[in-house]
C-alpha atoms as an extended CHARMM CRD file, in Angstrom:
* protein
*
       134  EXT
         1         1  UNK       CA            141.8290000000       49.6490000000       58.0420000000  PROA      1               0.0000000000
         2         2  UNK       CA            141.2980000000       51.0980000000       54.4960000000  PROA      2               0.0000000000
         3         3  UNK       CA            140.6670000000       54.7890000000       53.4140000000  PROA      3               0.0000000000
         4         4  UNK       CA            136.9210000000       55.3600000000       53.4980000000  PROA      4               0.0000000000
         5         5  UNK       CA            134.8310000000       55.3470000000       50.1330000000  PROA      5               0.0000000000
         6         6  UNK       CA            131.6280000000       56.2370000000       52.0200000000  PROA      6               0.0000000000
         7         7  UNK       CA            130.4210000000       58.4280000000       55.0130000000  PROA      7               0.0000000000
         8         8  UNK       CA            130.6710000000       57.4540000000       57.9470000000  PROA      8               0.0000000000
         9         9  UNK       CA            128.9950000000       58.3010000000       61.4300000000  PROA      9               0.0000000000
        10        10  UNK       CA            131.5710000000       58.9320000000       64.1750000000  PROA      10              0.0000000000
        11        11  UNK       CA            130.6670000000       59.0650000000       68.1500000000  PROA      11              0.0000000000
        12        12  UNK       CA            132.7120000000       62.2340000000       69.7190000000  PROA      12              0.0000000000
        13        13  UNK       CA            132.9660000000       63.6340000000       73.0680000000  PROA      13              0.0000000000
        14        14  UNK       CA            132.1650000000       67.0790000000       74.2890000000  PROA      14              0.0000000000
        15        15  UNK       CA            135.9300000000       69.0250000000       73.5360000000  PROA      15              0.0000000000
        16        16  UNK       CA            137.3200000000       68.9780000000       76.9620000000  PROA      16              0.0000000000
        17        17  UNK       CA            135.3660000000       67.0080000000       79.2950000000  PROA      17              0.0000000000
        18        18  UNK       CA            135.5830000000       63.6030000000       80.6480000000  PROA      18              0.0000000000
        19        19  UNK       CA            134.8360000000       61.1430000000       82.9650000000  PROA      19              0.0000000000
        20        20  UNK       CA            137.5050000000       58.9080000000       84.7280000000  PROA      20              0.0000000000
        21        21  UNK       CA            137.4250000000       56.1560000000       87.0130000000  PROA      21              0.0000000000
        22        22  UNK       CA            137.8560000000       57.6930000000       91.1090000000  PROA      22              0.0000000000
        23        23  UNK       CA            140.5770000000       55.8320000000       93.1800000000  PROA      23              0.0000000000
        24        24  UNK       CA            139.4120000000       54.0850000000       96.3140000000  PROA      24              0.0000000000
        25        25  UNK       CA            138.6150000000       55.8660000000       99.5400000000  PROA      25              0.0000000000
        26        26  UNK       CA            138.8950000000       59.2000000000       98.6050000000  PROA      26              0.0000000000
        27        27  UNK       CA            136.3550000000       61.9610000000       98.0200000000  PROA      27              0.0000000000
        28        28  UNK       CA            136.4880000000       64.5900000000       95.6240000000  PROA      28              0.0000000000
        29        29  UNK       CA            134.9890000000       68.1220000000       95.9440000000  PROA      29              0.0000000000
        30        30  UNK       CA            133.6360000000       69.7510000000       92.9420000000  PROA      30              0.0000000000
        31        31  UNK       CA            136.3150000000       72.3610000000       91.8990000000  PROA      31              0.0000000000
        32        32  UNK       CA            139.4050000000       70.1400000000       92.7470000000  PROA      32              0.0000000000
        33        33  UNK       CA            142.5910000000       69.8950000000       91.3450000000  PROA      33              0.0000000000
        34        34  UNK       CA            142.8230000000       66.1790000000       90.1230000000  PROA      34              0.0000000000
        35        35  UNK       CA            146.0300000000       63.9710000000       89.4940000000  PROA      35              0.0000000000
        36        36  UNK       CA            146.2280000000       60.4500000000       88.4540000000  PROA      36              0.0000000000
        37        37  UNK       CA            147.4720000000       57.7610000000       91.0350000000  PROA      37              0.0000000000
        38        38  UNK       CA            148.2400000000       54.0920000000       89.6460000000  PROA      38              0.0000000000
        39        39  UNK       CA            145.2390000000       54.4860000000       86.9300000000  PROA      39              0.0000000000
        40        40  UNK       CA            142.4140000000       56.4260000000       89.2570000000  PROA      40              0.0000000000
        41        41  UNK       CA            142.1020000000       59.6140000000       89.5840000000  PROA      41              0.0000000000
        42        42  UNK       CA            142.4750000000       61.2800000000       93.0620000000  PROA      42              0.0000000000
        43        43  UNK       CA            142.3530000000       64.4540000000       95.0750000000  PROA      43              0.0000000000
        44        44  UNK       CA            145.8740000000       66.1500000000       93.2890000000  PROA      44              0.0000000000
        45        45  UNK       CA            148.8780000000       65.5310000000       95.5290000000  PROA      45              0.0000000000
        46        46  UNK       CA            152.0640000000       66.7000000000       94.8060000000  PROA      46              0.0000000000
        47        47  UNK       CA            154.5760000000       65.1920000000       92.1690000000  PROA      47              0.0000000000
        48        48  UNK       CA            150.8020000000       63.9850000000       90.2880000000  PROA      48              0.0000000000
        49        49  UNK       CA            150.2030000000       63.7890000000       86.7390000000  PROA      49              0.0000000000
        50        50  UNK       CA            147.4970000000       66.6000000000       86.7620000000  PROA      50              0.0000000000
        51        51  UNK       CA            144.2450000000       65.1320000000       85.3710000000  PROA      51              0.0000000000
        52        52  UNK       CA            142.3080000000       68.2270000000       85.2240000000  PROA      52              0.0000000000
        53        53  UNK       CA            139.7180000000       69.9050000000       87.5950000000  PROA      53              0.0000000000
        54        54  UNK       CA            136.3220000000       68.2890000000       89.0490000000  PROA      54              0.0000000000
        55        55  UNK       CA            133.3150000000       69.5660000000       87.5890000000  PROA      55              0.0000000000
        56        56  UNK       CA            130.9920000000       67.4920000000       90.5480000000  PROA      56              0.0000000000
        57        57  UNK       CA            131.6830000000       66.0950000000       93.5560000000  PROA      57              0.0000000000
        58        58  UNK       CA            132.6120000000       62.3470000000       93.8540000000  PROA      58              0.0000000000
        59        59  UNK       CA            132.1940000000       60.2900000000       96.8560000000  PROA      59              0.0000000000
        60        60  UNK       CA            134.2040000000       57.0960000000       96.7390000000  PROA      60              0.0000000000
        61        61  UNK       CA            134.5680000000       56.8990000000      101.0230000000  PROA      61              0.0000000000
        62        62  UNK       CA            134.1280000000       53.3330000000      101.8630000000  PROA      62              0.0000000000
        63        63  UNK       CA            134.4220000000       52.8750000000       97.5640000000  PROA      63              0.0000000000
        64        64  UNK       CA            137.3480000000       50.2990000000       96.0230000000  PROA      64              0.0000000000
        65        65  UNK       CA            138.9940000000       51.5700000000       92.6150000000  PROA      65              0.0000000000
        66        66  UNK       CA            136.5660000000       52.4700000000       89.9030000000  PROA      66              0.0000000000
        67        67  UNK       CA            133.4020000000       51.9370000000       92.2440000000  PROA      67              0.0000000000
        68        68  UNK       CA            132.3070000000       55.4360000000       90.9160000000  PROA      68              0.0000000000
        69        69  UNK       CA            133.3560000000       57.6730000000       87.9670000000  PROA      69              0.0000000000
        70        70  UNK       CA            134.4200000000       61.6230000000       88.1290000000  PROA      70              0.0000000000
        71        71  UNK       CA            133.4360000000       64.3480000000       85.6340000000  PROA      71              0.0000000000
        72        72  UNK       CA            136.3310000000       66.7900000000       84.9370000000  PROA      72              0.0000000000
        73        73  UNK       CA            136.9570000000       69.7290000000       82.7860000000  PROA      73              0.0000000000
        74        74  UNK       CA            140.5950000000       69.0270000000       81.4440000000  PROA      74              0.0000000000
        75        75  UNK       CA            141.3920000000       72.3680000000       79.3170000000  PROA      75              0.0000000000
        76        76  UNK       CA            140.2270000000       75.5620000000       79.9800000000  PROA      76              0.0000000000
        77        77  UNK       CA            140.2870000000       78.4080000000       81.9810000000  PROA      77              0.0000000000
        78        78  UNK       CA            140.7900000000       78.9660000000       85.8590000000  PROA      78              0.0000000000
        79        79  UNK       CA            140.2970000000       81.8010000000       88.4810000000  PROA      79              0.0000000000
        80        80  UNK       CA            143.0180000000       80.8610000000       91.0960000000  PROA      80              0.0000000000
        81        81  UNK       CA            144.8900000000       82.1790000000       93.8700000000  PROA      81              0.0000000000
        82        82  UNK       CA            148.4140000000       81.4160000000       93.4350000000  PROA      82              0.0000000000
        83        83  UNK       CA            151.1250000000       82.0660000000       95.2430000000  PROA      83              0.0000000000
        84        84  UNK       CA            154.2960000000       83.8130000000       93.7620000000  PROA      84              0.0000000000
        85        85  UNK       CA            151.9340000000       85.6310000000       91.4670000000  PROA      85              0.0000000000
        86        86  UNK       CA            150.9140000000       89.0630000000       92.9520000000  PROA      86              0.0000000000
        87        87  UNK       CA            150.3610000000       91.2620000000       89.6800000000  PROA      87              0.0000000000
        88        88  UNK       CA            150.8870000000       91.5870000000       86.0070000000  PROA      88              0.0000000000
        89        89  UNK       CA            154.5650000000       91.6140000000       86.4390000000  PROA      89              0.0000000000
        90        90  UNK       CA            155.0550000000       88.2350000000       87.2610000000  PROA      90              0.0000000000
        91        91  UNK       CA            153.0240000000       86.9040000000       83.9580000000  PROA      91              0.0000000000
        92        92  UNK       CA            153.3940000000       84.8460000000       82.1770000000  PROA      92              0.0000000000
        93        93  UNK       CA            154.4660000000       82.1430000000       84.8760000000  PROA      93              0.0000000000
        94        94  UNK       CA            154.3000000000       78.1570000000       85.0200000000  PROA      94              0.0000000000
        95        95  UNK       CA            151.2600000000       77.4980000000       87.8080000000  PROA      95              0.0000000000
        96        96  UNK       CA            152.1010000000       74.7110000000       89.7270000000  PROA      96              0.0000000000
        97        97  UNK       CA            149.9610000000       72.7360000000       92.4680000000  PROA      97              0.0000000000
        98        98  UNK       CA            151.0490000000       70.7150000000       95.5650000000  PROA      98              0.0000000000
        99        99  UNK       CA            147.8920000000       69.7330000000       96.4890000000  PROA      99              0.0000000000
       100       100  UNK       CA            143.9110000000       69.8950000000       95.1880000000  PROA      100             0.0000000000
       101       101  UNK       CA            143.8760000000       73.4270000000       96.4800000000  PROA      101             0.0000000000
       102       102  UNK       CA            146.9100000000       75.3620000000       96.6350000000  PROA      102             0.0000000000
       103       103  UNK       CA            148.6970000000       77.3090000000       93.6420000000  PROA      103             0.0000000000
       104       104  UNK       CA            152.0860000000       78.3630000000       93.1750000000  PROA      104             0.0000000000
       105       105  UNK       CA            155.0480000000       79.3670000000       90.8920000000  PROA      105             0.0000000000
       106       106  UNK       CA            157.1660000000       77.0980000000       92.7180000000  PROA      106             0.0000000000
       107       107  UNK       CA            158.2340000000       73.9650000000       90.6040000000  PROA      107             0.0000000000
       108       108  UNK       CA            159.9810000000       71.9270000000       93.1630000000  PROA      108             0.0000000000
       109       109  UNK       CA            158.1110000000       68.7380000000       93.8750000000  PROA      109             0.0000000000
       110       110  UNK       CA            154.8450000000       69.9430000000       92.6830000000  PROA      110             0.0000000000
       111       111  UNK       CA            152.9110000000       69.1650000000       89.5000000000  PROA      111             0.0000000000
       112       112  UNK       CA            152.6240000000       71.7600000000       86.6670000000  PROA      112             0.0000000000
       113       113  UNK       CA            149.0860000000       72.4750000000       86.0420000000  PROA      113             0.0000000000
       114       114  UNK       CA            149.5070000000       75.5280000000       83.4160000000  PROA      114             0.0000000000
       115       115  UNK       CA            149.5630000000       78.7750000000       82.7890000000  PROA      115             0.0000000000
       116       116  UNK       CA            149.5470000000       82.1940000000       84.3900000000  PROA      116             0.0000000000
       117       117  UNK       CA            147.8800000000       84.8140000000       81.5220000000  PROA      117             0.0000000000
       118       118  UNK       CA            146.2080000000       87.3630000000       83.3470000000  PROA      118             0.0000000000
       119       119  UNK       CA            145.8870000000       88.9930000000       86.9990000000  PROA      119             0.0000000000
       120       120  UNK       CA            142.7560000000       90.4980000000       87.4400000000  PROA      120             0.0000000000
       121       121  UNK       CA            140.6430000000       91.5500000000       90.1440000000  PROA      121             0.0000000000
       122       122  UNK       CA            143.2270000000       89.8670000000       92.4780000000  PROA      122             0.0000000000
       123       123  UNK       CA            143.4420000000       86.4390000000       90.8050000000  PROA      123             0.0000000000
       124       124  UNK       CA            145.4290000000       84.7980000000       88.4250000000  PROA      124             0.0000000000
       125       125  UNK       CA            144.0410000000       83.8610000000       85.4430000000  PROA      125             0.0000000000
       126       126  UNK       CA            145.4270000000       80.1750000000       84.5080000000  PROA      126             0.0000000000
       127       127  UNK       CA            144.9540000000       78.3880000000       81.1190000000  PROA      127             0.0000000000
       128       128  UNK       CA            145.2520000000       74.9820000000       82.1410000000  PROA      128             0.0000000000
       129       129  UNK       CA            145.3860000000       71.6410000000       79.9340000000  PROA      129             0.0000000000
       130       130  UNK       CA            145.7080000000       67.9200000000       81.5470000000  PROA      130             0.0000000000
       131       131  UNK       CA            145.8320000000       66.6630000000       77.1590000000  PROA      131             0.0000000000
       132       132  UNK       CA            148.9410000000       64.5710000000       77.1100000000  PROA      132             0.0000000000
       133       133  UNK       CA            150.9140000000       66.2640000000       73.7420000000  PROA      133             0.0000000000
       134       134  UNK       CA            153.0410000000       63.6970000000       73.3970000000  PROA      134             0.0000000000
């Protein structure tokens, strides 16, 4: 490729939403906590690559690898419940998930999702992002 010596018309992508390809025989609720399994993207389990959160439900029972697509939000952010985290005093914290629905400040095993910036109205605030940096 050369340095451009015209305009040119580029196709972009809302900022932090995609759609990814849904591993076979799993459904996925709207609201939850994705991770990436061999390429596909799956209900979160612990020790996942976190992929993000689901924006729609995605029912791929019955479905082999790819059959049907999810739409996920993958930076942003979260009301969550998370356990460790019981007021200001423990921000800022690492958020953590073992699983598409539970939260916590625990590392071991479980995949780090993001951040902990506020506590408010008895939930933790969490500024997630699933963007590789590196």
């Amino acid at each position: 490729m050369t340095a451009l010596t015209k305009n040119v018309n580029r196709v972009y992508e809302l900022k932090n939403m995609n759609t990814l390809p849904v591993a076979a025989n799993v459904r996925i609720f709207k609201g939850a906590a994705l991770g990436w399994a061999s390429g596909y993207i799956r209900p979160l389990v612990a020790g996942d690559v976190f992929a993000g959160f689901a924006q729609r439900e995605a029912n791929n029972l019955g479905g082999a690898a790819g059959a049907i697509d999810v739409e996920i939000e993958s930076d942003y952010r979260i009301a969550l419940d998370v356990g460790g985290i019981t007021g200001t005093a423990n921000l800022p914290a690492l958020v953590y998930a073992s699983d598409d629905n539970t939260f916590t400040t625990t590392s071991s095993g479980n995949s780090l999702i993001g951040k902990a910036m506020r506590y408010q109205d008895g939930k933790t605030i969490v500024h997630y992002n699933a963007t590789p940096t590196s």
